[in-house]
C-alpha positions in Angstrom: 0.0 0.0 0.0 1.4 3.4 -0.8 2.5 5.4 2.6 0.7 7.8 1.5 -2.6 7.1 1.3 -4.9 6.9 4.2 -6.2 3.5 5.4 -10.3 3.2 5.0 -10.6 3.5 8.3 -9.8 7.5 8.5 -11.3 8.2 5.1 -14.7 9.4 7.0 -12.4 11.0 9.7 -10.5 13.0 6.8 -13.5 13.9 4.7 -14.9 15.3 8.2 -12.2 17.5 8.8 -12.3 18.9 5.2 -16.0 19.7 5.8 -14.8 21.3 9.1 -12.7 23.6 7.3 -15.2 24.5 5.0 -17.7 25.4 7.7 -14.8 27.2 9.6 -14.0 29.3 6.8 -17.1 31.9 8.4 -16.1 31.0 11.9 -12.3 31.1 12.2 -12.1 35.3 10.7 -15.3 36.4 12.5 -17.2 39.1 10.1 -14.4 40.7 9.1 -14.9 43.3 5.7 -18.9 42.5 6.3 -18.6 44.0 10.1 -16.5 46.9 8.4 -19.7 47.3 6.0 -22.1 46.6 8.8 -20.5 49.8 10.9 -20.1 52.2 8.1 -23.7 51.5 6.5 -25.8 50.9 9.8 -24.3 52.2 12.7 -22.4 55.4 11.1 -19.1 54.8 12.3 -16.2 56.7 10.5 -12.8 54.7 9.2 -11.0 55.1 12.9 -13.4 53.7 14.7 -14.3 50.8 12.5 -10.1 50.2 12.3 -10.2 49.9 15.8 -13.4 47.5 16.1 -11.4 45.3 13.3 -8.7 45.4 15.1 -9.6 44.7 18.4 -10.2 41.1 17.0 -6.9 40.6 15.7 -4.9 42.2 18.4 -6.9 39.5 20.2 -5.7 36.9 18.1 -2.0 37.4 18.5 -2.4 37.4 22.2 -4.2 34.2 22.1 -2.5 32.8 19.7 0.6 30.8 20.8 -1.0 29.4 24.2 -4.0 28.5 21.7 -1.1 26.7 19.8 0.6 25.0 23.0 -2.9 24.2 24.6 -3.4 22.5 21.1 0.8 20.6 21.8 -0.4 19.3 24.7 -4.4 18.5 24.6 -6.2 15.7 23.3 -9.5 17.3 23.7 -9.2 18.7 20.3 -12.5 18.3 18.9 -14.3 19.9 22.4 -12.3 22.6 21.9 -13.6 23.7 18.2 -16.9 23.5 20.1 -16.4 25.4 22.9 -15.1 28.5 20.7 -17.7 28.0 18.3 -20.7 28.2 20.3 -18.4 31.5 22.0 -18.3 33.1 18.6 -21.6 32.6 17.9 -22.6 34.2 20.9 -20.1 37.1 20.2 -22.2 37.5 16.7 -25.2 37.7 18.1 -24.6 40.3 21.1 -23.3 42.6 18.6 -26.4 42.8 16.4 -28.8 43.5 20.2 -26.1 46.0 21.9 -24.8 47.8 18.8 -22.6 50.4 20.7 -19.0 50.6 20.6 -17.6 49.4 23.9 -20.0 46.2 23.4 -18.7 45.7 20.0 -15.5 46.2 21.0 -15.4 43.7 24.0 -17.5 41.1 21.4 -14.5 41.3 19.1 -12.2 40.8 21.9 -14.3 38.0 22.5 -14.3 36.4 19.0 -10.4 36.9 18.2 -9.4 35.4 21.8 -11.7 32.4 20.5 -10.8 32.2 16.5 -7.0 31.9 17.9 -7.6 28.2 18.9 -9.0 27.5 15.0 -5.5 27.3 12.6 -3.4 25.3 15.7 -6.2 22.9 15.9 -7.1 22.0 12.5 -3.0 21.6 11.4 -3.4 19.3 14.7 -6.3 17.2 13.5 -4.5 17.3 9.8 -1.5 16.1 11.0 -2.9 13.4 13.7 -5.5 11.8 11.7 -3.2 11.9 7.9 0.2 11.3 9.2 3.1 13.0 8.6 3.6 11.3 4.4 -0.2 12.5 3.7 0.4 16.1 5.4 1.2 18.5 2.2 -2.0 16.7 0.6 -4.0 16.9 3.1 -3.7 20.4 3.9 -3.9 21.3 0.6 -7.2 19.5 0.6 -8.3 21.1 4.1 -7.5 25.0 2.5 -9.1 23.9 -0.7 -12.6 23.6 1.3 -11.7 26.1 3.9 -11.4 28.3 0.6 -14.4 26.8 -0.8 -16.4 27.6 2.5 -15.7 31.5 2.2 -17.7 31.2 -0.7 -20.4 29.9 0.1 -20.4 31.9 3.2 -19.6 34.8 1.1 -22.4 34.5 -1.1 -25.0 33.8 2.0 -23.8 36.2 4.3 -24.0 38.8 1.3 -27.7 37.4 0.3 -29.1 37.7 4.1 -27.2 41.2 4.3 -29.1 42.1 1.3 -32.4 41.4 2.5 -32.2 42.6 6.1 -30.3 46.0 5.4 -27.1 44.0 6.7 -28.1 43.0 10.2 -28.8 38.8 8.8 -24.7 38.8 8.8 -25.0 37.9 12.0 -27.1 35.0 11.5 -25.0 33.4 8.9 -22.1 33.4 10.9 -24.1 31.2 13.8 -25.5 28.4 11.2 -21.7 28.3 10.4 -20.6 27.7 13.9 -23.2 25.1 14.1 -22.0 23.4 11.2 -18.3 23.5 12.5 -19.7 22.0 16.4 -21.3 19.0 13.9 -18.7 18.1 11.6 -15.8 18.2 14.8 -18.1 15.8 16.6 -18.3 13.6 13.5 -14.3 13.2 13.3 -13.9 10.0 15.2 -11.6 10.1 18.5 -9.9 6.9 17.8 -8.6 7.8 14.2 -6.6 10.9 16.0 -3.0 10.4 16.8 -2.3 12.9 19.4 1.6 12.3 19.7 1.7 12.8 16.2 -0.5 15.5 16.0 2.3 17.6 17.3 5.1 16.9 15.3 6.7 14.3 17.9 9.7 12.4 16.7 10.3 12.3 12.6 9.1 8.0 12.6 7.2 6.1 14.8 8.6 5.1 18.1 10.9 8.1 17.9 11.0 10.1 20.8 10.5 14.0 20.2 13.6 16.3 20.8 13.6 18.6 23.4 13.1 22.3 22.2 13.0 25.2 24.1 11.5 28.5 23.0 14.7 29.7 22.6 15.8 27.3 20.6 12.4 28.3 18.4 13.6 31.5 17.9 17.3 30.8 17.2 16.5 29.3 13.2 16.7 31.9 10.9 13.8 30.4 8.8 11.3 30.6 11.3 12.3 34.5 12.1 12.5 35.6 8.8 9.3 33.7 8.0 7.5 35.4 11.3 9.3 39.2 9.8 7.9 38.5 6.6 4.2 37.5 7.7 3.8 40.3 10.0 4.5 42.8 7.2 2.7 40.8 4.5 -0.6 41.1 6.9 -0.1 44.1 7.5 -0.1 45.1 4.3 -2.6 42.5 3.3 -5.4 43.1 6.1 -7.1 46.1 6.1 -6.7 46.4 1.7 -10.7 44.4 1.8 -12.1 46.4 4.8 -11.1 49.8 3.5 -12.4 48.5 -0.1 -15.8 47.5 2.1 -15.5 51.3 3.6 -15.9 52.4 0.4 -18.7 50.7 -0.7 -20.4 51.6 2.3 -19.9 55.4 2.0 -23.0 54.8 -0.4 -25.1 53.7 2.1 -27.0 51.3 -0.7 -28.6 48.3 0.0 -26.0 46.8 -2.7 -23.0 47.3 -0.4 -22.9 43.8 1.5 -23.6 42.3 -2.2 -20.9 44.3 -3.3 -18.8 42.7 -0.7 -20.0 39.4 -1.4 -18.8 39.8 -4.9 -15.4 40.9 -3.4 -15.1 37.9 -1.5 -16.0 35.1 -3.5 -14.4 36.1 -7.1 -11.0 36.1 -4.3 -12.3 32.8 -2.8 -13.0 30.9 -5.8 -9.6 31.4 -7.5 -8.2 30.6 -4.2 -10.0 26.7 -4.5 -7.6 26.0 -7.1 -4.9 27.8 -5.9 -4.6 25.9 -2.7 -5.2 22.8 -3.9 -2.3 23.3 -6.8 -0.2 24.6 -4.1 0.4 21.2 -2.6 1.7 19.9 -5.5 3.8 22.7 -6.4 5.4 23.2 -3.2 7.3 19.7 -3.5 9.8 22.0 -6.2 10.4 24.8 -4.0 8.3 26.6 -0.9 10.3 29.6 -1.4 10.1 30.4 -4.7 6.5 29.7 -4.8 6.2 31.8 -1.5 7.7 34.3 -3.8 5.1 35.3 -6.1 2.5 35.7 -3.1 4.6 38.3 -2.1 5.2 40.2 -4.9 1.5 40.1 -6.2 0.5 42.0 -2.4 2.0 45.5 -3.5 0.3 45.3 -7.3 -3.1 44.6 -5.7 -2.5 48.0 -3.6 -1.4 50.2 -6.0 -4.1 48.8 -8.7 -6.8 49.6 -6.0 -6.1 53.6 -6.5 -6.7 53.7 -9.8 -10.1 53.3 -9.9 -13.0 53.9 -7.4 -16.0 51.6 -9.9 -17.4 48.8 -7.8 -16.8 46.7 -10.7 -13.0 47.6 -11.0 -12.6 47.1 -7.3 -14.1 43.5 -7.8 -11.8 42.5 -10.2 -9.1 43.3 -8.2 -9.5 40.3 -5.8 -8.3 38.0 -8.5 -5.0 38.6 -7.1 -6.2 38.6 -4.0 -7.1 35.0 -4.6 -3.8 33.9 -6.0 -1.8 35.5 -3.0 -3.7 34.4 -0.7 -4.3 30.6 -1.6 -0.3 30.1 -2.0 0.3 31.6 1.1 -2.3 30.0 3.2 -0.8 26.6 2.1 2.8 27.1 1.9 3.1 28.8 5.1 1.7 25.9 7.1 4.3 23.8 4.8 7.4 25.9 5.7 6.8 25.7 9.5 6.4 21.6 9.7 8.8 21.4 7.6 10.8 23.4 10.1 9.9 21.8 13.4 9.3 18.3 12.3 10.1 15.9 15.3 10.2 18.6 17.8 6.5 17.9 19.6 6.2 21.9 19.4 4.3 22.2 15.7 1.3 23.4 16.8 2.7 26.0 19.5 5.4 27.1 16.2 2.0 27.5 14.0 0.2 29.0 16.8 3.7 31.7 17.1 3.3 32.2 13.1 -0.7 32.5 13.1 0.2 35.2 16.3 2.6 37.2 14.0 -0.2 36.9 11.3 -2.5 38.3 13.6 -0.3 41.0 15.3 0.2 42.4 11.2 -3.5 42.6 10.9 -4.5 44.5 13.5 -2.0 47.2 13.5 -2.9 46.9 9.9 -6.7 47.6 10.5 -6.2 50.0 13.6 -3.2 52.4 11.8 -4.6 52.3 8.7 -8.1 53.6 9.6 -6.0 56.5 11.0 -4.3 56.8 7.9 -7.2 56.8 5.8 -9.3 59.2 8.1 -6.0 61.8 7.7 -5.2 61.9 4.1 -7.7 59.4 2.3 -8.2 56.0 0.9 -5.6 56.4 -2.2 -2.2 57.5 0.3 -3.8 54.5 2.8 -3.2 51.7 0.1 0.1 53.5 -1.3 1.5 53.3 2.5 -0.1 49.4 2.4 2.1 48.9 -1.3 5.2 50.2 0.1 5.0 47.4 3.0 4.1 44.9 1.2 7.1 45.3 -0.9 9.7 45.4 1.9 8.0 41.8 2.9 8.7 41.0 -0.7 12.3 42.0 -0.6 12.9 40.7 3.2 11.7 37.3 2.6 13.8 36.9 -1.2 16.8 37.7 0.0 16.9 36.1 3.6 14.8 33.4 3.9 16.3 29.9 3.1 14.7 27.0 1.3 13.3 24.5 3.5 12.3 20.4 2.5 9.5 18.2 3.9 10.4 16.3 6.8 8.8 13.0 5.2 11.4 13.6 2.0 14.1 10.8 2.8 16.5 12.5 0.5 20.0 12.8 1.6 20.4 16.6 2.8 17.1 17.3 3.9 17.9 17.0 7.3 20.1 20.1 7.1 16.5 21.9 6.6 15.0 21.2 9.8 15.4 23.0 12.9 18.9 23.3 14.2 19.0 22.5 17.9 22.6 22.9 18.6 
Protein backbone atom coordinates (compact mmCIF):
# COMPACT_ATOMS: atom_id res chain seq x y z
CA UNK A 1 0.00 0.00 0.00
CA UNK A 2 1.43 3.39 -0.79
CA UNK A 3 2.48 5.37 2.58
CA UNK A 4 0.69 7.82 1.55
CA UNK A 5 -2.55 7.08 1.29
CA UNK A 6 -4.95 6.91 4.17
CA UNK A 7 -6.21 3.51 5.43
CA UNK A 8 -10.25 3.21 4.98
CA UNK A 9 -10.59 3.53 8.26
CA UNK A 10 -9.81 7.52 8.55
CA UNK A 11 -11.26 8.20 5.08
CA UNK A 12 -14.66 9.43 7.05
CA UNK A 13 -12.37 11.03 9.75
CA UNK A 14 -10.50 12.99 6.77
CA UNK A 15 -13.48 13.87 4.68
CA UNK A 16 -14.86 15.33 8.18
CA UNK A 17 -12.21 17.53 8.80
CA UNK A 18 -12.29 18.85 5.23
CA UNK A 19 -16.01 19.69 5.81
CA UNK A 20 -14.84 21.30 9.13
CA UNK A 21 -12.66 23.59 7.28
CA UNK A 22 -15.19 24.54 5.05
CA UNK A 23 -17.68 25.38 7.67
CA UNK A 24 -14.77 27.16 9.63
CA UNK A 25 -14.02 29.29 6.81
CA UNK A 26 -17.13 31.89 8.39
CA UNK A 27 -16.06 31.04 11.86
CA UNK A 28 -12.30 31.10 12.20
CA UNK A 29 -12.08 35.31 10.69
CA UNK A 30 -15.26 36.40 12.47
CA UNK A 31 -17.16 39.06 10.06
CA UNK A 32 -14.38 40.73 9.07
CA UNK A 33 -14.89 43.27 5.73
CA UNK A 34 -18.85 42.53 6.29
CA UNK A 35 -18.65 43.98 10.07
CA UNK A 36 -16.54 46.95 8.36
CA UNK A 37 -19.69 47.33 5.99
CA UNK A 38 -22.14 46.65 8.84
CA UNK A 39 -20.49 49.84 10.95
CA UNK A 40 -20.14 52.23 8.14
CA UNK A 41 -23.75 51.55 6.47
CA UNK A 42 -25.81 50.93 9.76
CA UNK A 43 -24.31 52.24 12.67
CA UNK A 44 -22.35 55.42 11.08
CA UNK A 45 -19.12 54.84 12.28
CA UNK A 46 -16.22 56.65 10.52
CA UNK A 47 -12.84 54.73 9.20
CA UNK A 48 -11.03 55.09 12.90
CA UNK A 49 -13.43 53.67 14.70
CA UNK A 50 -14.30 50.76 12.48
CA UNK A 51 -10.14 50.21 12.34
CA UNK A 52 -10.21 49.92 15.83
CA UNK A 53 -13.39 47.51 16.14
CA UNK A 54 -11.36 45.31 13.27
CA UNK A 55 -8.67 45.37 15.06
CA UNK A 56 -9.59 44.70 18.36
CA UNK A 57 -10.19 41.11 17.01
CA UNK A 58 -6.90 40.58 15.73
CA UNK A 59 -4.87 42.18 18.45
CA UNK A 60 -6.93 39.54 20.22
CA UNK A 61 -5.72 36.93 18.08
CA UNK A 62 -2.03 37.38 18.48
CA UNK A 63 -2.38 37.36 22.22
CA UNK A 64 -4.16 34.23 22.06
CA UNK A 65 -2.51 32.79 19.66
CA UNK A 66 0.56 30.80 20.80
CA UNK A 67 -1.03 29.36 24.23
CA UNK A 68 -3.97 28.53 21.66
CA UNK A 69 -1.08 26.74 19.83
CA UNK A 70 0.65 24.96 23.02
CA UNK A 71 -2.87 24.16 24.56
CA UNK A 72 -3.44 22.54 21.14
CA UNK A 73 0.78 20.62 21.81
CA UNK A 74 -0.36 19.32 24.68
CA UNK A 75 -4.37 18.49 24.55
CA UNK A 76 -6.23 15.71 23.26
CA UNK A 77 -9.52 17.30 23.69
CA UNK A 78 -9.15 18.73 20.30
CA UNK A 79 -12.51 18.25 18.91
CA UNK A 80 -14.33 19.94 22.41
CA UNK A 81 -12.31 22.60 21.85
CA UNK A 82 -13.62 23.74 18.17
CA UNK A 83 -16.90 23.48 20.12
CA UNK A 84 -16.41 25.44 22.88
CA UNK A 85 -15.13 28.45 20.73
CA UNK A 86 -17.70 28.04 18.29
CA UNK A 87 -20.73 28.19 20.29
CA UNK A 88 -18.41 31.46 21.98
CA UNK A 89 -18.30 33.07 18.63
CA UNK A 90 -21.62 32.56 17.87
CA UNK A 91 -22.62 34.16 20.92
CA UNK A 92 -20.10 37.14 20.19
CA UNK A 93 -22.16 37.53 16.70
CA UNK A 94 -25.24 37.73 18.12
CA UNK A 95 -24.58 40.30 21.06
CA UNK A 96 -23.29 42.58 18.62
CA UNK A 97 -26.36 42.83 16.38
CA UNK A 98 -28.78 43.51 20.23
CA UNK A 99 -26.14 46.01 21.88
CA UNK A 100 -24.77 47.76 18.84
CA UNK A 101 -22.63 50.41 20.67
CA UNK A 102 -18.95 50.62 20.64
CA UNK A 103 -17.60 49.40 23.87
CA UNK A 104 -19.95 46.23 23.35
CA UNK A 105 -18.72 45.70 19.98
CA UNK A 106 -15.47 46.21 21.00
CA UNK A 107 -15.39 43.66 23.99
CA UNK A 108 -17.46 41.12 21.41
CA UNK A 109 -14.48 41.32 19.05
CA UNK A 110 -12.24 40.76 21.86
CA UNK A 111 -14.26 38.03 22.47
CA UNK A 112 -14.35 36.35 18.98
CA UNK A 113 -10.44 36.93 18.25
CA UNK A 114 -9.45 35.40 21.76
CA UNK A 115 -11.71 32.41 20.55
CA UNK A 116 -10.84 32.24 16.51
CA UNK A 117 -7.03 31.90 17.91
CA UNK A 118 -7.61 28.20 18.86
CA UNK A 119 -9.04 27.54 14.98
CA UNK A 120 -5.49 27.28 12.60
CA UNK A 121 -3.43 25.29 15.66
CA UNK A 122 -6.17 22.87 15.93
CA UNK A 123 -7.15 21.95 12.54
CA UNK A 124 -2.99 21.63 11.41
CA UNK A 125 -3.45 19.28 14.66
CA UNK A 126 -6.33 17.16 13.52
CA UNK A 127 -4.51 17.27 9.76
CA UNK A 128 -1.47 16.06 11.01
CA UNK A 129 -2.87 13.40 13.65
CA UNK A 130 -5.54 11.80 11.70
CA UNK A 131 -3.23 11.89 7.93
CA UNK A 132 0.22 11.31 9.21
CA UNK A 133 3.07 13.04 8.57
CA UNK A 134 3.56 11.27 4.43
CA UNK A 135 -0.18 12.46 3.71
CA UNK A 136 0.39 16.08 5.44
CA UNK A 137 1.20 18.48 2.22
CA UNK A 138 -1.96 16.70 0.59
CA UNK A 139 -4.01 16.87 3.13
CA UNK A 140 -3.66 20.36 3.93
CA UNK A 141 -3.88 21.32 0.60
CA UNK A 142 -7.22 19.50 0.56
CA UNK A 143 -8.30 21.06 4.05
CA UNK A 144 -7.47 24.99 2.52
CA UNK A 145 -9.09 23.88 -0.66
CA UNK A 146 -12.63 23.63 1.29
CA UNK A 147 -11.69 26.11 3.89
CA UNK A 148 -11.40 28.28 0.62
CA UNK A 149 -14.38 26.78 -0.78
CA UNK A 150 -16.38 27.56 2.53
CA UNK A 151 -15.68 31.47 2.19
CA UNK A 152 -17.72 31.22 -0.71
CA UNK A 153 -20.35 29.88 0.14
CA UNK A 154 -20.43 31.93 3.23
CA UNK A 155 -19.57 34.79 1.08
CA UNK A 156 -22.44 34.48 -1.12
CA UNK A 157 -25.03 33.78 1.97
CA UNK A 158 -23.78 36.21 4.32
CA UNK A 159 -24.02 38.83 1.28
CA UNK A 160 -27.66 37.41 0.32
CA UNK A 161 -29.07 37.73 4.07
CA UNK A 162 -27.21 41.15 4.27
CA UNK A 163 -29.13 42.14 1.29
CA UNK A 164 -32.36 41.37 2.46
CA UNK A 165 -32.16 42.61 6.08
CA UNK A 166 -30.28 46.01 5.41
CA UNK A 167 -27.12 43.96 6.69
CA UNK A 168 -28.07 43.02 10.20
CA UNK A 169 -28.82 38.76 8.78
CA UNK A 170 -24.69 38.81 8.80
CA UNK A 171 -24.97 37.94 12.03
CA UNK A 172 -27.14 35.04 11.50
CA UNK A 173 -24.97 33.36 8.90
CA UNK A 174 -22.10 33.42 10.87
CA UNK A 175 -24.06 31.21 13.78
CA UNK A 176 -25.52 28.43 11.16
CA UNK A 177 -21.70 28.28 10.39
CA UNK A 178 -20.56 27.70 13.91
CA UNK A 179 -23.20 25.13 14.12
CA UNK A 180 -21.96 23.37 11.20
CA UNK A 181 -18.27 23.53 12.50
CA UNK A 182 -19.66 22.02 16.38
CA UNK A 183 -21.26 19.01 13.86
CA UNK A 184 -18.66 18.10 11.62
CA UNK A 185 -15.78 18.22 14.76
CA UNK A 186 -18.15 15.81 16.62
CA UNK A 187 -18.30 13.58 13.50
CA UNK A 188 -14.28 13.19 13.30
CA UNK A 189 -13.94 9.96 15.18
CA UNK A 190 -11.57 10.09 18.47
CA UNK A 191 -9.87 6.90 17.77
CA UNK A 192 -8.65 7.85 14.24
CA UNK A 193 -6.57 10.91 15.96
CA UNK A 194 -2.96 10.42 16.84
CA UNK A 195 -2.32 12.88 19.45
CA UNK A 196 1.56 12.28 19.66
CA UNK A 197 1.67 12.75 16.18
CA UNK A 198 -0.50 15.45 15.96
CA UNK A 199 2.27 17.63 17.29
CA UNK A 200 5.07 16.93 15.25
CA UNK A 201 6.66 14.31 17.91
CA UNK A 202 9.67 12.42 16.69
CA UNK A 203 10.26 12.32 12.58
CA UNK A 204 9.14 8.05 12.58
CA UNK A 205 7.18 6.11 14.75
CA UNK A 206 8.57 5.12 18.06
CA UNK A 207 10.90 8.15 17.94
CA UNK A 208 10.98 10.14 20.76
CA UNK A 209 10.52 14.00 20.20
CA UNK A 210 13.56 16.29 20.82
CA UNK A 211 13.60 18.64 23.35
CA UNK A 212 13.12 22.33 22.19
CA UNK A 213 13.01 25.21 24.10
CA UNK A 214 11.49 28.53 23.05
CA UNK A 215 14.66 29.74 22.61
CA UNK A 216 15.77 27.34 20.60
CA UNK A 217 12.35 28.28 18.37
CA UNK A 218 13.64 31.47 17.93
CA UNK A 219 17.33 30.79 17.18
CA UNK A 220 16.49 29.28 13.19
CA UNK A 221 16.66 31.88 10.87
CA UNK A 222 13.79 30.40 8.81
CA UNK A 223 11.25 30.64 11.31
CA UNK A 224 12.35 34.49 12.05
CA UNK A 225 12.47 35.55 8.84
CA UNK A 226 9.31 33.67 7.98
CA UNK A 227 7.53 35.40 11.32
CA UNK A 228 9.30 39.16 9.79
CA UNK A 229 7.92 38.51 6.64
CA UNK A 230 4.24 37.53 7.71
CA UNK A 231 3.78 40.34 10.03
CA UNK A 232 4.55 42.79 7.19
CA UNK A 233 2.72 40.83 4.46
CA UNK A 234 -0.63 41.06 6.86
CA UNK A 235 -0.07 44.12 7.54
CA UNK A 236 -0.09 45.05 4.26
CA UNK A 237 -2.55 42.51 3.26
CA UNK A 238 -5.37 43.11 6.10
CA UNK A 239 -7.12 46.10 6.13
CA UNK A 240 -6.66 46.40 1.69
CA UNK A 241 -10.66 44.36 1.82
CA UNK A 242 -12.14 46.41 4.85
CA UNK A 243 -11.08 49.82 3.49
CA UNK A 244 -12.44 48.52 -0.10
CA UNK A 245 -15.83 47.50 2.11
CA UNK A 246 -15.54 51.29 3.63
CA UNK A 247 -15.87 52.45 0.38
CA UNK A 248 -18.67 50.73 -0.68
CA UNK A 249 -20.37 51.61 2.29
CA UNK A 250 -19.89 55.40 2.03
CA UNK A 251 -22.95 54.81 -0.41
CA UNK A 252 -25.06 53.71 2.11
CA UNK A 253 -27.05 51.35 -0.69
CA UNK A 254 -28.57 48.29 0.00
CA UNK A 255 -26.00 46.81 -2.67
CA UNK A 256 -23.02 47.31 -0.45
CA UNK A 257 -22.85 43.78 1.51
CA UNK A 258 -23.63 42.31 -2.20
CA UNK A 259 -20.90 44.28 -3.29
CA UNK A 260 -18.77 42.73 -0.67
CA UNK A 261 -19.96 39.40 -1.38
CA UNK A 262 -18.79 39.80 -4.92
CA UNK A 263 -15.40 40.88 -3.35
CA UNK A 264 -15.10 37.88 -1.49
CA UNK A 265 -15.96 35.12 -3.46
CA UNK A 266 -14.41 36.09 -7.12
CA UNK A 267 -10.97 36.12 -4.33
CA UNK A 268 -12.32 32.81 -2.78
CA UNK A 269 -13.00 30.93 -5.83
CA UNK A 270 -9.64 31.44 -7.48
CA UNK A 271 -8.17 30.55 -4.18
CA UNK A 272 -10.01 26.73 -4.50
CA UNK A 273 -7.58 26.00 -7.07
CA UNK A 274 -4.88 27.76 -5.93
CA UNK A 275 -4.58 25.88 -2.67
CA UNK A 276 -5.18 22.76 -3.95
CA UNK A 277 -2.34 23.31 -6.82
CA UNK A 278 -0.19 24.65 -4.13
CA UNK A 279 0.36 21.15 -2.57
CA UNK A 280 1.72 19.90 -5.52
CA UNK A 281 3.81 22.70 -6.42
CA UNK A 282 5.36 23.25 -3.23
CA UNK A 283 7.31 19.71 -3.49
CA UNK A 284 9.80 21.96 -6.24
CA UNK A 285 10.36 24.78 -4.00
CA UNK A 286 8.28 26.59 -0.86
CA UNK A 287 10.29 29.56 -1.36
CA UNK A 288 10.07 30.37 -4.71
CA UNK A 289 6.45 29.75 -4.76
CA UNK A 290 6.16 31.81 -1.52
CA UNK A 291 7.72 34.31 -3.79
CA UNK A 292 5.10 35.25 -6.08
CA UNK A 293 2.52 35.65 -3.13
CA UNK A 294 4.60 38.34 -2.07
CA UNK A 295 5.21 40.22 -4.93
CA UNK A 296 1.46 40.12 -6.22
CA UNK A 297 0.50 42.04 -2.36
CA UNK A 298 2.04 45.48 -3.51
CA UNK A 299 0.31 45.30 -7.33
CA UNK A 300 -3.05 44.61 -5.72
CA UNK A 301 -2.45 47.97 -3.57
CA UNK A 302 -1.37 50.21 -5.99
CA UNK A 303 -4.07 48.76 -8.68
CA UNK A 304 -6.82 49.59 -5.96
CA UNK A 305 -6.09 53.57 -6.47
CA UNK A 306 -6.68 53.73 -9.84
CA UNK A 307 -10.15 53.32 -9.86
CA UNK A 308 -12.98 53.88 -7.35
CA UNK A 309 -16.04 51.64 -9.93
CA UNK A 310 -17.36 48.77 -7.80
CA UNK A 311 -16.78 46.65 -10.67
CA UNK A 312 -12.98 47.56 -11.01
CA UNK A 313 -12.61 47.13 -7.25
CA UNK A 314 -14.07 43.53 -7.78
CA UNK A 315 -11.85 42.55 -10.24
CA UNK A 316 -9.11 43.34 -8.19
CA UNK A 317 -9.48 40.26 -5.83
CA UNK A 318 -8.33 38.00 -8.53
CA UNK A 319 -5.01 38.64 -7.07
CA UNK A 320 -6.15 38.60 -3.97
CA UNK A 321 -7.11 35.00 -4.62
CA UNK A 322 -3.76 33.95 -6.04
CA UNK A 323 -1.78 35.46 -3.02
CA UNK A 324 -3.74 34.44 -0.67
CA UNK A 325 -4.31 30.56 -1.62
CA UNK A 326 -0.30 30.11 -2.01
CA UNK A 327 0.33 31.56 1.09
CA UNK A 328 -2.31 30.03 3.22
CA UNK A 329 -0.80 26.56 2.14
CA UNK A 330 2.76 27.06 1.92
CA UNK A 331 3.09 28.81 5.09
CA UNK A 332 1.73 25.87 7.06
CA UNK A 333 4.28 23.76 4.78
CA UNK A 334 7.36 25.87 5.72
CA UNK A 335 6.76 25.73 9.47
CA UNK A 336 6.42 21.58 9.66
CA UNK A 337 8.79 21.40 7.57
CA UNK A 338 10.80 23.40 10.12
CA UNK A 339 9.89 21.79 13.41
CA UNK A 340 9.26 18.29 12.34
CA UNK A 341 10.11 15.95 15.26
CA UNK A 342 10.25 18.64 17.77
CA UNK A 343 6.54 17.92 19.59
CA UNK A 344 6.20 21.92 19.40
CA UNK A 345 4.33 22.17 15.68
CA UNK A 346 1.26 23.41 16.77
CA UNK A 347 2.69 25.99 19.48
CA UNK A 348 5.40 27.11 16.20
CA UNK A 349 2.01 27.53 13.97
CA UNK A 350 0.24 28.98 16.78
CA UNK A 351 3.69 31.69 17.14
CA UNK A 352 3.28 32.21 13.08
CA UNK A 353 -0.66 32.55 13.12
CA UNK A 354 0.23 35.21 16.29
CA UNK A 355 2.59 37.20 13.97
CA UNK A 356 -0.22 36.90 11.26
CA UNK A 357 -2.53 38.31 13.63
CA UNK A 358 -0.26 41.00 15.27
CA UNK A 359 0.21 42.36 11.19
CA UNK A 360 -3.46 42.56 10.88
CA UNK A 361 -4.50 44.53 13.48
CA UNK A 362 -2.03 47.17 13.51
CA UNK A 363 -2.89 46.88 9.85
CA UNK A 364 -6.66 47.63 10.53
CA UNK A 365 -6.24 49.96 13.58
CA UNK A 366 -3.23 52.43 11.82
CA UNK A 367 -4.58 52.27 8.70
CA UNK A 368 -8.09 53.64 9.61
CA UNK A 369 -6.05 56.53 11.03
CA UNK A 370 -4.31 56.80 7.94
CA UNK A 371 -7.18 56.85 5.84
CA UNK A 372 -9.31 59.16 8.14
CA UNK A 373 -6.01 61.77 7.67
CA UNK A 374 -5.16 61.86 4.12
CA UNK A 375 -7.67 59.44 2.25
CA UNK A 376 -8.17 56.05 0.90
CA UNK A 377 -5.58 56.39 -2.16
CA UNK A 378 -2.25 57.51 0.32
CA UNK A 379 -3.78 54.53 2.80
CA UNK A 380 -3.24 51.75 0.11
CA UNK A 381 0.15 53.55 -1.26
CA UNK A 382 1.46 53.29 2.50
CA UNK A 383 -0.08 49.36 2.40
CA UNK A 384 2.07 48.87 -1.28
CA UNK A 385 5.22 50.20 0.09
CA UNK A 386 4.96 47.41 3.03
CA UNK A 387 4.14 44.94 1.20
CA UNK A 388 7.15 45.32 -0.90
CA UNK A 389 9.71 45.41 1.87
CA UNK A 390 8.03 41.82 2.87
CA UNK A 391 8.74 40.96 -0.71
CA UNK A 392 12.34 42.04 -0.60
CA UNK A 393 12.95 40.72 3.23
CA UNK A 394 11.69 37.25 2.58
CA UNK A 395 13.79 36.94 -1.18
CA UNK A 396 16.85 37.66 -0.02
CA UNK A 397 16.86 36.15 3.65
CA UNK A 398 14.76 33.44 3.91
CA UNK A 399 16.30 29.95 3.10
CA UNK A 400 14.68 27.00 1.35
CA UNK A 401 13.31 24.47 3.48
CA UNK A 402 12.34 20.38 2.51
CA UNK A 403 9.47 18.19 3.87
CA UNK A 404 10.41 16.28 6.83
CA UNK A 405 8.84 13.00 5.21
CA UNK A 406 11.44 13.63 2.01
CA UNK A 407 14.05 10.82 2.76
CA UNK A 408 16.50 12.49 0.51
CA UNK A 409 20.05 12.84 1.55
CA UNK A 410 20.42 16.61 2.83
CA UNK A 411 17.10 17.25 3.95
CA UNK A 412 17.88 17.01 7.28
CA UNK A 413 20.12 20.09 7.13
CA UNK A 414 16.49 21.91 6.61
CA UNK A 415 15.02 21.22 9.81
CA UNK A 416 15.35 23.01 12.90
CA UNK A 417 18.94 23.29 14.22
CA UNK A 418 19.02 22.51 17.88
CA UNK A 419 22.56 22.86 18.56
Amino acid sequence: MNSKTPTNTKKHSLNCLNWLNFSAADVATGLGPFLAVYLASNLHWNPSQIGVAIGAMSFATVIAQSPAGWLCDVSKKKRLGIVVVSITIGIAGFCMLFFPNFYAVIICQIAIGVAAAFFAPVLIALAMGIAGRNNFDNTISKNQTFNHAGNVVSAILIGVLGKLTHNAGIFYGLALFCLMSIIFSLSIKEEDINHEAASAAGDKKGTEPKKTSFLDMLKNKGFLILLFSAVLFHFANAAMLPLVGQELGKARTSNASLYMSACIVLAQLVMVPMSFMSGRWAATGRKKLMMIAFFILPIRGILYTFGKGAIYLVSIQILDGVAGGIFSVVSILIVSDLFCGTGKDNFAQGILAAAIGLGASLSNVISGYIVKASGFNFGFYVLSALALVAFLLFWAMMPETVSCADEKPGNKDMKLNLA
